[in-house]
C-alpha angles and dihedrals in degrees: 000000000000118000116255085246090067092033088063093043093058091046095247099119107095107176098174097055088040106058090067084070089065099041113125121245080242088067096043081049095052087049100053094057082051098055080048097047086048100052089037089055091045093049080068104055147082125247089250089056092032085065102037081052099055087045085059093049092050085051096050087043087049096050098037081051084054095045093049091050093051096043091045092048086045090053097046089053094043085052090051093048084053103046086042079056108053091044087053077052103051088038089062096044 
């Protein structure tokens, strides 16, 4: 098995596609009732709204994407500050 070090390298390490892997029952749920709610709301509207629907959704999917990439590369950094300080720490002991 190749350290993560050598997997990123080689451009094998895909966060993003591989968090789905770890999701709960309880999100895929969640998403499900959505997806019904969903259908159920478009069955009730006109093409004009219909459209204007589907252009929200692409807008909320856009900006939750947004949201996942900075609070992943803020985690990641938080995680390196952490790591730089508890090697600060051993090294003082």
């Amino acid at each position: 098995m190749r350290s993560i070090i050598e997997s990123f390298y080689n451009g094998e390490l895909y966060p993003g596609e591989r968090i789905a892997k770890i999701y709960k029952e309880e999100f895929w749920k969640e998403c499900r009732k959505a997806g019904e709610v969903e259908r159920t709301l478009c069955d009730g509207l006109g093409e004009k709204e219909r459209k204007l629907f589907e252009e929200y959704k692409l807008l909320v999917q856009k900006s939750g994407y947004l949201e996942i990439r900075d609070n992943f590369a803020y985690g990641f950094s938080l995680g390196m500050m952490m790591a730089a300080e508890a090697y600060k720490t051993v090294d003082q002991v």
